[in-house]
C-alpha positions in Angstrom: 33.9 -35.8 -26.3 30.7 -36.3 -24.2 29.1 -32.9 -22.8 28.7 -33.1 -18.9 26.1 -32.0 -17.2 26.9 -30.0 -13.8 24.6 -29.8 -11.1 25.5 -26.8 -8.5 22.9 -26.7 -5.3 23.2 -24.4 -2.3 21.3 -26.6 0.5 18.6 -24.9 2.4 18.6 -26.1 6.1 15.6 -24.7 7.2 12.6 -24.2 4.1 10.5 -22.3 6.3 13.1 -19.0 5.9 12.0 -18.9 2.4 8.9 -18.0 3.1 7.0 -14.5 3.3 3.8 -14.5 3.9 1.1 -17.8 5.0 -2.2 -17.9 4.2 -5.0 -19.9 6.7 -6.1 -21.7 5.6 -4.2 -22.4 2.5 -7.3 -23.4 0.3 -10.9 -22.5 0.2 -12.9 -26.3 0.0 -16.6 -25.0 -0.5 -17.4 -28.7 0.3 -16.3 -28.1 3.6 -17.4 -24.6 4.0 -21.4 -24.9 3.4 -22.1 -21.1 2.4 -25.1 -21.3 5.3 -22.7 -22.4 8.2 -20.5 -18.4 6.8 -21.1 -15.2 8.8 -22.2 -13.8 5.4 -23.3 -16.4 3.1 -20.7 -16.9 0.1 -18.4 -14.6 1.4 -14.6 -15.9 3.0 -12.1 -14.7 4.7 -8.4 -15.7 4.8 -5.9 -14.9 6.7 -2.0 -13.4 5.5 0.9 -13.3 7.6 3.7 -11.6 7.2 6.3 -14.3 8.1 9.4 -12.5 6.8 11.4 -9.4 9.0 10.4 -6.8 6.2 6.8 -5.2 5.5 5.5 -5.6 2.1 2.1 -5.0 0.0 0.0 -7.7 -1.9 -1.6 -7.4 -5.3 -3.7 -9.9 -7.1 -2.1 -11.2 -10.2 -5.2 -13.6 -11.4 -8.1 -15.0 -10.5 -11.5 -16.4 -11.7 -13.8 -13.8 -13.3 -17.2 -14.7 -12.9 -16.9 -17.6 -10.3 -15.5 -15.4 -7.7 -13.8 -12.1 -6.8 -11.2 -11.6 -4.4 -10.4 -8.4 -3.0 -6.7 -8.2 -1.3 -6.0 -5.1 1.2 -4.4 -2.1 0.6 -0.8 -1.1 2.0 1.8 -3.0 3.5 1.8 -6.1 5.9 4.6 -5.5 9.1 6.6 -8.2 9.5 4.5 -10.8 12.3 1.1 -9.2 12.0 -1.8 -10.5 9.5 -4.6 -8.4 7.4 -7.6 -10.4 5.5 -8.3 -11.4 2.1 -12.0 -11.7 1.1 -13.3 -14.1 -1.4 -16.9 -13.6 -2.5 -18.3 -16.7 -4.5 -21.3 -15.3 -7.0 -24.7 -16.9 -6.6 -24.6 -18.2 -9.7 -22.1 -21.6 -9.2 -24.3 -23.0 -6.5 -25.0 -26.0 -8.3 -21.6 -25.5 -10.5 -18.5 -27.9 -9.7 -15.4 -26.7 -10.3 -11.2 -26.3 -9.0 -10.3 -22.5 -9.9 -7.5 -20.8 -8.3 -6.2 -16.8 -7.6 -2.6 -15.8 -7.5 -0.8 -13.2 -5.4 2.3 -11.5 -5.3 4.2 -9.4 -2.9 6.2 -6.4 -3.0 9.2 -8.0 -1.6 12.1 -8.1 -3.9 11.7 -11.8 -5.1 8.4 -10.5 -6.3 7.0 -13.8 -3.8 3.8 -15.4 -5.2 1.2 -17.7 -3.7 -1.5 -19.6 -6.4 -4.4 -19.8 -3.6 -6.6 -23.2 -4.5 -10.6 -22.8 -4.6 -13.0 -25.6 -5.3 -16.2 -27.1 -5.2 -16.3 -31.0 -5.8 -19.6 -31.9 -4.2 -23.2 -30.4 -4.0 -25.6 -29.3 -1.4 -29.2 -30.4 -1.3 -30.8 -33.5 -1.2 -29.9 -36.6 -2.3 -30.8 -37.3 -6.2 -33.6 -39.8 -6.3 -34.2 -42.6 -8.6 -36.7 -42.2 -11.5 -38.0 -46.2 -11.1 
């Protein structure tokens, strides 16, 4: 006898539902975000909305030690209203190139978490020159 493999899928309509909580923007591109164009050089804000009916609290699970430090706010988030995660980017990678990434979780009961994208592909100055 051959096993069988069986397949059981409850159809989500509407994949937005699933969500809890957005983040604006959804990724931090310090290519596009020249630190002297910040309020407060090397320091970002980004926005989390509550997008589901019940409040809940964020904590950070991971994130990049030495490249940057996120700090995510205290108590709960009501359900349609926002608060603001800060990013501060050290000194030190100015010149450094690199995709690093923090993860979140909420309080809800699925335990919801968001891996937030951070990355630096380009550098600022002036152009190399050749040596000819």
């Amino acid at each position: 006898m051959t096993p069988a493999l069986n397949i059981s899928s409850f159809p989500v309509l509407h994949p937005e539902s699933l969500k809890v909580y957005t983040f604006e923007p959804y990724q931090l591109d310090l290519d596009s975000t020249r630190p002297d164009q910040q309020k407060s050089a090397w320091e970002y804000d980004l926005k989390v909305r509550n997008v589901s009916d019940q409040p809940f609290g964020l904590k950070l699970i991971t994130e990049a030690g030495g490249i940057f430090k996120v700090d995510v706010p205290g108590g709960d988030i009501k359900p349609g209203k926002d608060k603001t995660v800060k990013v501060k980017v050290s000194h030190d990678i100015a010149d450094t190139l690199f995709t690093k990434s923090f993860t979140v979780e909420a309080s809800d009961s699925a335990h919801t978490r968001f891996t937030f994208p951070v990355h630096k592909g380009m550098r600022w100055g002036p152009a190399p020159t050749s040596s000819r």
